[in-house]
C-alpha positions as CSV (number, residue, x, y, z in Angstrom):
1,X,132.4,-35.4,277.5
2,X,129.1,-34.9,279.4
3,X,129.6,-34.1,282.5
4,X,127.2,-32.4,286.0
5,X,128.6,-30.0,288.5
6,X,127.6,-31.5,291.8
7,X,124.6,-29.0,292.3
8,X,122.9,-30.6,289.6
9,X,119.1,-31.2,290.0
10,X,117.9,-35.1,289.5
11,X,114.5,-33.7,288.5
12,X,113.5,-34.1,284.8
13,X,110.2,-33.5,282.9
14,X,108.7,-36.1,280.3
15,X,105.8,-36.1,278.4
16,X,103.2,-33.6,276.8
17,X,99.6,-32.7,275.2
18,X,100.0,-35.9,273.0
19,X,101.0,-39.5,274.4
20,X,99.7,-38.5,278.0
21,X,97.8,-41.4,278.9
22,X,100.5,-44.1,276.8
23,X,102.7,-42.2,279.3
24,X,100.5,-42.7,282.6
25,X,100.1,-46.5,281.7
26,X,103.8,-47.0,281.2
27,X,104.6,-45.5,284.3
28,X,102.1,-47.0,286.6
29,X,103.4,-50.3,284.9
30,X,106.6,-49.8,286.2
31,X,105.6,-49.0,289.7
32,X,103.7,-52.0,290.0
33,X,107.3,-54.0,289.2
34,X,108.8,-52.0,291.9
35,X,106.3,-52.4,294.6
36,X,105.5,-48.2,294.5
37,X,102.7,-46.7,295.8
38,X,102.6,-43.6,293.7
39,X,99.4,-43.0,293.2
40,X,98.3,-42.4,289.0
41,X,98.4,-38.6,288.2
42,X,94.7,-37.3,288.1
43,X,92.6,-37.2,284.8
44,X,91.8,-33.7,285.7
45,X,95.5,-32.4,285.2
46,X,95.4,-29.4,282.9
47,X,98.5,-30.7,281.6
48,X,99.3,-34.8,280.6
49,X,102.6,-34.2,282.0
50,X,104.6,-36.8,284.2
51,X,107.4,-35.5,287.0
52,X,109.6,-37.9,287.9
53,X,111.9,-36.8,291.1
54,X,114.9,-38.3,293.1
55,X,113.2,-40.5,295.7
56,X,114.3,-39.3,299.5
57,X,117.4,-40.5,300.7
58,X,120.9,-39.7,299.1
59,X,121.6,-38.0,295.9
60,X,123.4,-39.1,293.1
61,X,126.2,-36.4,294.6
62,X,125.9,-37.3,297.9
63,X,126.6,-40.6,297.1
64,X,129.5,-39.5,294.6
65,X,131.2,-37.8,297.0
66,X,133.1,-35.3,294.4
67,X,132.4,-32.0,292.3
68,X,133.9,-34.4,289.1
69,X,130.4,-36.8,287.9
70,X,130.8,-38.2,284.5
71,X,128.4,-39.2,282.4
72,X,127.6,-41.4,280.2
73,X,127.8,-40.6,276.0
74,X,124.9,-41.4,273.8
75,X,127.3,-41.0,270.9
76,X,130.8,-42.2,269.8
77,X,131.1,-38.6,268.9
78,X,130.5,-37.3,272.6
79,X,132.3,-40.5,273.9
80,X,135.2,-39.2,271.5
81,X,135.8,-42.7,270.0
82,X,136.0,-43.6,266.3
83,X,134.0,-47.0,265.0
84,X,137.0,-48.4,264.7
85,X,138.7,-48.4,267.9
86,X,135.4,-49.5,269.2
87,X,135.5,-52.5,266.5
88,X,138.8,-53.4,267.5
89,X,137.5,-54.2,271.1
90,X,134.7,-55.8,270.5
91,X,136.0,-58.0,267.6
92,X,138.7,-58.9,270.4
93,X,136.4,-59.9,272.7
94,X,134.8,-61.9,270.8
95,X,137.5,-64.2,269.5
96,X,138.9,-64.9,273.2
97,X,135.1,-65.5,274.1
98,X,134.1,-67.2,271.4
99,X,130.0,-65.9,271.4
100,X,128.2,-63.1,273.7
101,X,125.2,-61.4,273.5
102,X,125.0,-57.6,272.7
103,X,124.5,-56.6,276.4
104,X,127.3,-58.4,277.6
105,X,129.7,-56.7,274.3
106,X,128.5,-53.2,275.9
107,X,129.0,-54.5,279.8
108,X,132.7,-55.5,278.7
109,X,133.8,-52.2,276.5
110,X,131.4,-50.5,279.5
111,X,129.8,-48.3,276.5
112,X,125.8,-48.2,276.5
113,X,124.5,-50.5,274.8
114,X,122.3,-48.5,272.3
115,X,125.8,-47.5,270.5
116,X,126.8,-51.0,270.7
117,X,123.7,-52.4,269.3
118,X,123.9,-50.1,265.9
119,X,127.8,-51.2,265.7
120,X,126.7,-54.5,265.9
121,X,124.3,-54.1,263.4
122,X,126.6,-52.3,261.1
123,X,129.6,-55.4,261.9
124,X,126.6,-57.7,260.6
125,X,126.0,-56.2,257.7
126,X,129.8,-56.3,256.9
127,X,129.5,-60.2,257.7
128,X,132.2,-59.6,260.4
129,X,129.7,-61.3,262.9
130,X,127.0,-63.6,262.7
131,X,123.9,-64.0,264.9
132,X,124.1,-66.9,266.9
133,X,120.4,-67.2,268.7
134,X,118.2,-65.0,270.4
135,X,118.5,-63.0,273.6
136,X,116.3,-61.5,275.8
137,X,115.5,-57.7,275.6
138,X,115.7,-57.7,271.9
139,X,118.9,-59.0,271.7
140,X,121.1,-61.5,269.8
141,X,123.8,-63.7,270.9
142,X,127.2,-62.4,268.2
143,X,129.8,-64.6,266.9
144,X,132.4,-64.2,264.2
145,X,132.4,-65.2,260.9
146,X,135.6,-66.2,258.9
147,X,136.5,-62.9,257.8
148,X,136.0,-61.7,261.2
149,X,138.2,-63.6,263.0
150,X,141.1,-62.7,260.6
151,X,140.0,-59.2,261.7
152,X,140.2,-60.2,265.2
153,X,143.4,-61.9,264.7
154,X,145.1,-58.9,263.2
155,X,144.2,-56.5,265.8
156,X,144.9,-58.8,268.5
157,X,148.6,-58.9,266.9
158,X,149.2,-55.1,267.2
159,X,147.4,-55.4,271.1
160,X,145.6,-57.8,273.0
161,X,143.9,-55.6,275.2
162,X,139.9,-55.4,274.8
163,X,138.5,-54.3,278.2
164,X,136.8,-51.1,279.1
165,X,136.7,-48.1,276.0
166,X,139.4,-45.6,276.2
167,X,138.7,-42.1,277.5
168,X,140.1,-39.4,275.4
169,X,143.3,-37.8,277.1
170,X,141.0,-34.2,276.8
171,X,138.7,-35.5,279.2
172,X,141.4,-37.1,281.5
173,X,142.8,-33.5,282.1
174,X,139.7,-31.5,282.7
175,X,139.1,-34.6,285.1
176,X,142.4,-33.9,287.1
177,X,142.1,-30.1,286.7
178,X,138.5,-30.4,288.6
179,X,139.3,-33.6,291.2
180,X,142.9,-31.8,291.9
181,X,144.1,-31.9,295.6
182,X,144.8,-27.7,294.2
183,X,141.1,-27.0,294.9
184,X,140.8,-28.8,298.1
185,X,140.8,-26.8,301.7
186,X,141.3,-29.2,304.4
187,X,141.0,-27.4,307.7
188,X,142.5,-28.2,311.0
189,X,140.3,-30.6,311.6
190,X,140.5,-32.6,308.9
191,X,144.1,-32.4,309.4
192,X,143.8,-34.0,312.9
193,X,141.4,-36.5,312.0
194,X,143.7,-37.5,309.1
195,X,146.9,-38.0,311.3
196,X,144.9,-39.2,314.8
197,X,146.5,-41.6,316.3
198,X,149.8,-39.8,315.8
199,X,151.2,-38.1,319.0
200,X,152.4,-34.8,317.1
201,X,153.5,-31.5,318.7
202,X,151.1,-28.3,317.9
203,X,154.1,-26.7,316.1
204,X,153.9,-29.7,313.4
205,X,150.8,-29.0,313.0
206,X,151.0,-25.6,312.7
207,X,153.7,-26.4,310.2
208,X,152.4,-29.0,308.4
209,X,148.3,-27.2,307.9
210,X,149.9,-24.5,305.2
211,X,152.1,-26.8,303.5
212,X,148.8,-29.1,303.0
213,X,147.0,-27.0,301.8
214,X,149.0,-25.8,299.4
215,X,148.4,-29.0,297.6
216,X,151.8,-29.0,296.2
217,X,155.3,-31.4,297.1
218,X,156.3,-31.6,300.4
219,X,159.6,-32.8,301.4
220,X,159.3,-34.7,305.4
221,X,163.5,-34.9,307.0
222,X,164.3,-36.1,310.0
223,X,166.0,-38.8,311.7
224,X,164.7,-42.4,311.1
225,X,161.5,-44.0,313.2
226,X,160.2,-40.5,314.1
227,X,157.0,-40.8,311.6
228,X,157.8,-38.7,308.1
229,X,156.5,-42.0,306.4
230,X,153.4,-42.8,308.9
231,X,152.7,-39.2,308.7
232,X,152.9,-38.9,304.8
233,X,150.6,-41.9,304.3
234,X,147.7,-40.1,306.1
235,X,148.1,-36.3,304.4
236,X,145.7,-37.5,301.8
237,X,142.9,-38.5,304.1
238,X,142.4,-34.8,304.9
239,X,141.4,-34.0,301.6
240,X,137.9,-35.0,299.3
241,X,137.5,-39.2,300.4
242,X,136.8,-40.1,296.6
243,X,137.8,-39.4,293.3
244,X,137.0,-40.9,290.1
245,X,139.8,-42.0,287.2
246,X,138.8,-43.7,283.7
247,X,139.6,-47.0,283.6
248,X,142.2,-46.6,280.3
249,X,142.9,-43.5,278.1
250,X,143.5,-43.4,274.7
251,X,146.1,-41.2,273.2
252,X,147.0,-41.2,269.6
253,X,145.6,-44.5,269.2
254,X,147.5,-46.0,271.8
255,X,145.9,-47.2,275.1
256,X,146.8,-46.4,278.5
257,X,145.7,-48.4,281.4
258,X,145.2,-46.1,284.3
259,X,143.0,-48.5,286.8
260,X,145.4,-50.7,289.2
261,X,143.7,-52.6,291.3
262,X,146.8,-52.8,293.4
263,X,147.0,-49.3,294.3
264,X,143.6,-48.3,293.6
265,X,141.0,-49.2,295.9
266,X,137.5,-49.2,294.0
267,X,134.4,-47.5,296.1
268,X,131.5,-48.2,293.9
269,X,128.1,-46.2,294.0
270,X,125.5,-47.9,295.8
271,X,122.6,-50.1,294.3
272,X,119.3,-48.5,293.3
273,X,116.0,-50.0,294.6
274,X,114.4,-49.8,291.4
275,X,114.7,-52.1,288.3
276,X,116.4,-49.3,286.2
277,X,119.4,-47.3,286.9
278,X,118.6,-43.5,286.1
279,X,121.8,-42.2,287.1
280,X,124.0,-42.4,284.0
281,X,127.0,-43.0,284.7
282,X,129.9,-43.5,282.3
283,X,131.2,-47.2,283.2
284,X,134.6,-46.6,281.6
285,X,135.0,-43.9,285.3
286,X,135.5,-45.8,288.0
287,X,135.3,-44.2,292.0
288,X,138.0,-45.1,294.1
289,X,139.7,-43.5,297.5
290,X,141.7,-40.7,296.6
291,X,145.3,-42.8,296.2
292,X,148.5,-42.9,298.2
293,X,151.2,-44.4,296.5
294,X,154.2,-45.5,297.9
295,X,157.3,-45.9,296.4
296,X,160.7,-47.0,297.9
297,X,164.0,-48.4,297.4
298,X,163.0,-50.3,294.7
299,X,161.9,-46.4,292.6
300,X,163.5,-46.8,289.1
301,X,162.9,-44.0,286.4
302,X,161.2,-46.6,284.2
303,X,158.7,-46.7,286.2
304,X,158.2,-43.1,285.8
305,X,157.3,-43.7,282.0
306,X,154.8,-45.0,280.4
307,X,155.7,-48.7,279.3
308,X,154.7,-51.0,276.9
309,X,154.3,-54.9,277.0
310,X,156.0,-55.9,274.4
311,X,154.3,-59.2,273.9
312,X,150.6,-57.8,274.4
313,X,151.0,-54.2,273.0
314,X,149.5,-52.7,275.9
315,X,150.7,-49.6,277.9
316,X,150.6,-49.1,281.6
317,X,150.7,-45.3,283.4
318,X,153.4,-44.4,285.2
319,X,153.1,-44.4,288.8
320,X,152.7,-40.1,288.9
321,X,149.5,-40.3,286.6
322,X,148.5,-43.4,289.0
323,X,148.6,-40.5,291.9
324,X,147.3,-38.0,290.2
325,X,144.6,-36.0,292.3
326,X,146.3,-37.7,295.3
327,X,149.9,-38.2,296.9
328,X,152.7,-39.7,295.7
329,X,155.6,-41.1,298.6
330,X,158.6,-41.1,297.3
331,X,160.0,-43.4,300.7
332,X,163.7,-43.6,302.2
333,X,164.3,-40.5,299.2
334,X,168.2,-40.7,298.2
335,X,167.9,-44.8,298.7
336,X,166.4,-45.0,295.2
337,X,168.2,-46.8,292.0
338,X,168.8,-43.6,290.1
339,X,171.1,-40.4,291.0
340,X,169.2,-38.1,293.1
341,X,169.9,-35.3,290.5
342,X,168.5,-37.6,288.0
343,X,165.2,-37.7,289.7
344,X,164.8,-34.4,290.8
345,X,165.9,-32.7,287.6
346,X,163.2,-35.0,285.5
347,X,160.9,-33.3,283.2
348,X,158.2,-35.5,285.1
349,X,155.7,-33.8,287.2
350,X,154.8,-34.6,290.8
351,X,152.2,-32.0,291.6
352,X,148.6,-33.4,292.0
């Protein structure tokens, strides 16, 4: 996985002795399309080379919000995916679609579209799929043949789901290990803005900044209506505001859908100005506020496992890995539909 500590500089060099002046005319081309004023770079440069710099205003960290930036692969290799699993997805796709182009294949597996274009090629060639018509951007519009739908049809058998590309559990990990709420140091101050509104005595928040920071469990007692749940809803908001979890992960062939929109709250980067978006990132990450889950009553140790749709094939992450690199409220504790030994003596793992 490629990946850019958050001190990365967004300033890249291009060009040399031969090509130069292709490279001058391409360039001020573009800056025509995007209104700039950049003036050409001078004929009497010693060097024909171009520098192409972050434009003021926020960088790609500042806008990230978190050490953790992935980036996109140019390689299954680097993207740790076989052709096949990618195959599977696309061929998928395609038979609930019926046609797409190539840019909208890559858009819905969010893999770049140069890999998707030479798998494409490759499925062709195999007389899985068939060009339809043109596109735009040197593109085709896919659909499958005969033998490809059977394909299709097989894989959608074993599992039905063909959204985003799985990440590879490896990458998941070193993910968690750099987003952890571990390596967070919220100071007093974060701890007050996180919990204002809250009329709390100094000696709960004397109490409460060590235990924070320890970014470990924390168990809240006290009688009912005197704020453990108010006040566990808001420890997260003292930590890092953002950070970012794949989509799905695979694991031993199996995929694992990590992304809920109904605890996950997306926070997407914002637009660029220009006509093409330089900074890379891997579309099968998304950014979302650091989670709070909530779970009551209604807890069950299923939903601490992964489970399985037995009718679709796919697999949904347990509501722990959900939290991960956040907090995890286990509400009205004792209340739950398991024994409380059962729950505290499971081999699963509540540490963020």
């Amino acid at each position: 996985m490629n990946q850019r500590p958050a001190s990365a500089t967004e300033t890249e060099r291009v060009g040399g002795p031969s090509g130069g002046e292709h490279l001058d005319e391409l360039v001020e081309r573009l800056n025509r399309l995007i209104g700039s004023s950049k003036p050409r770079q001078e004929e009497s440069s010693p060097k024909s080379e171009l520098t192409t710099a972050t434009s003021p205003g926020p960088s790609l960290e500042d806008w990230a919000g978190t050490d953790f930036i992935p980036i996109e692969p140019q390689t299954l290799e680097e993207a740790q995916l076989t052709e096949s699993e990618v195959e599977a997805l696309v061929l998928k796709y395609l038979l609930a679609r019926g046609e797409a182009s190539g840019r909208a294949i890559a858009d819905q597996v969010k893999l770049p579209f140069i890999i998707i274009d030479a798998l494409l090629r490759r499925l062709k060639s195999d007389r899985l799929v068939a060009h339809r018509s043109d596109a735009p951007m040197n593109d085709y519009v896919y659909e499958l043949s005969d033998l490809g739908r059977e394909r299709a049809r097989r894989y959608s058998q074993l599992c039905s789901y063909f959204g985003s590309a799985p990440v590879s559990l490896s990458d998941y990990v070193s993910s968690v290990a750099i987003q952890s709420l571990t390596k967070q140091r919220p100071t007093r101050q974060d701890l007050q803005r996180a919990l204002e509104g809250l009329v709390l005595s100094e000696e709960m928040l004397n109490r409460l900044g060590p235990a924070v920071n320890s970014g470990r469990g924390l168990f809240l007692y006290g009688a009912p209506g005197n704020g453990k749940t108010s006040i566990a809803e808001r420890v997260t908001a003292a930590f890092g505001p953002y950070i970012w979890i794949p989509r799905a992960i695979g694991v031993d062939g199996e995929i694992i859908r990590v992304f809920d929109p109904v605890n996950h709250f997306e926070a997407p980067l914002p637009e660029t100005e220009g006509i093409l978006d330089t900074r890379h990132i891997d579309k099968r990450w998304v950014r979302i506020r650091r989670p709070t889950i909530i779970a009551g009553g209604e807890l069950t140790m299923s939903a601490l496992e992964v489970t399985v749709n037995r009718e679709s094939g796919i697999c949904e992450a347990p509501l722990q890995l959900k939290s991960n690199c956040g907090t995890l409220v286990i509400d009205d504790f004792g209340r739950q539909r398991m024994p409380i030994q059962e729950l505290l003596n499971s081999r699963t793992s509540f540490d963020a």
